[in-house]
N, C-alpha and C positions, 0 to 999 in steps of 0.2 A: 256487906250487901248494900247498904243504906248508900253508904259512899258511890259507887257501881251505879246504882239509881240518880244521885244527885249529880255526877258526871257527865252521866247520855243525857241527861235534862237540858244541864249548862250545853253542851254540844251542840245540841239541836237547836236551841235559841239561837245559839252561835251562827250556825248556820244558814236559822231563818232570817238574821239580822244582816248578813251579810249579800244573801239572797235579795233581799228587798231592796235594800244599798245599791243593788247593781242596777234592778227595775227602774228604781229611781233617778239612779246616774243616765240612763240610757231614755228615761222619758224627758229630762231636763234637755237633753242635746237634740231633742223634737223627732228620734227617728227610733223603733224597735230594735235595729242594728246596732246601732252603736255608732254609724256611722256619721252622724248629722246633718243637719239639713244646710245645702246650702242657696243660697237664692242669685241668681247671674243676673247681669244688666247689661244689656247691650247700647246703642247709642240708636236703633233703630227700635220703635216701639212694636212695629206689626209683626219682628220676629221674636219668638220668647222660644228659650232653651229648656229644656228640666231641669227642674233641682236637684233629681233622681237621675245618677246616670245609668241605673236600669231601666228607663224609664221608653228607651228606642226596643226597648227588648220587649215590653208588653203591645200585645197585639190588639189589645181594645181601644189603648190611647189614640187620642182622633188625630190625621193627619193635616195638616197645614192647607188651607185651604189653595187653589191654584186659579191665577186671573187666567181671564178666555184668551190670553196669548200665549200663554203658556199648555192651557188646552188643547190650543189649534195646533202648536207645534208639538206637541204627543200626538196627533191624533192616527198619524201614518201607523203610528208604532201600534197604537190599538187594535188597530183598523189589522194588520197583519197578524197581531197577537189572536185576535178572534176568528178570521177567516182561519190560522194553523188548529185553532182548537176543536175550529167544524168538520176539519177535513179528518182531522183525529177520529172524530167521533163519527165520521162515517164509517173510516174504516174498522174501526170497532165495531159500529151496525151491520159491517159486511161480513165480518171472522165469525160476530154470534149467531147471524143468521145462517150461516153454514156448519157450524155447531149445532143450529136449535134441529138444522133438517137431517143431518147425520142423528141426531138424538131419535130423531122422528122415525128414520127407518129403522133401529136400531129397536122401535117399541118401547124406550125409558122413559113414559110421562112426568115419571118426576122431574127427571133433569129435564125436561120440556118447557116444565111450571114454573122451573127453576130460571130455564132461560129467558120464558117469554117474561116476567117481572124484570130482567137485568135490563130486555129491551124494551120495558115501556120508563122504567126509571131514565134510559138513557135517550128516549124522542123526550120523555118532558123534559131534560136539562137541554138537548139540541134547542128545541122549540126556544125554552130559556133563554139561549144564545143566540137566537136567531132574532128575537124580541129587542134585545139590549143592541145587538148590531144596528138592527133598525134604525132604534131612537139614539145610537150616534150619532150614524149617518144623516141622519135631518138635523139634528144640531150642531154637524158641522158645516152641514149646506147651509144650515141660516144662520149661522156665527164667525164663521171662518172665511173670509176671501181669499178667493182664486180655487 
């Protein structure tokens, strides 16, 4: 029995020594994966790459900042990107509000309560959107020629 006990002992050391060995190996190489860190250089300073190449994959990472010419020529594409997104959301405003008034004669105030909240959630993002289009469009009148 004695033997049995001094086995699983030896084992488990075993294990936790090899365990830590790995911890270690994998905090030496600078990355939790395993994977290591690596550092690029480019020959232009104002662009820097990741060291991470999961790094295009996180969605908090900031994006590269963009000069006002590069601005100006997106800004068509915005500018249509937001006009499709208001006309969406009218038509949205038009389907609920013919739902909230079917709901209406139908007697169901819940699904009424239900709707009238989906349409006030959906004027404050309109509004939202009406707001940001705004203050594009004046900073492309005052940024942007022609």
């Amino acid at each position: 029995m004695n033997k049995k006990l001094t086995l699983g002992l030896a084992s488990l050391a075993l294990a936790g020594t090899v365990g830590f060995g790995a911890i270690a190996s994998a905090a030496s190489n600078g990355s939790r994966d395993g994977r290591g860190s690596s550092v690029s250089t480019s020959a232009d300073p104002s662009v820097s790459t990741p060291a991470d190449p999961d790094a295009n994959a996180n969605p908090t990472a900031k994006r590269p900042k963009l000069t006002t010419e590069q601005r100006c020529a997106k800004s068509p594409e915005i500018i249509a990107r937001v006009t499709a997104k208001q006309a969406k959301m009218a038509e949205r405003t038009a389907a609920l509000q013919a739902k909230r008034a079917e709901a209406e004669t139908a007697g169901n105030t819940e699904r009424v309560a239900r709707i009238d909240e989906r349409l006030a959630r959906l004027e404050a993002n309109s509004t939202r959107v009406a707001n940001r289009l705004a203050k594009a469009q004046t900073w492309i009148t005052a940024n942007c020629a022609g």
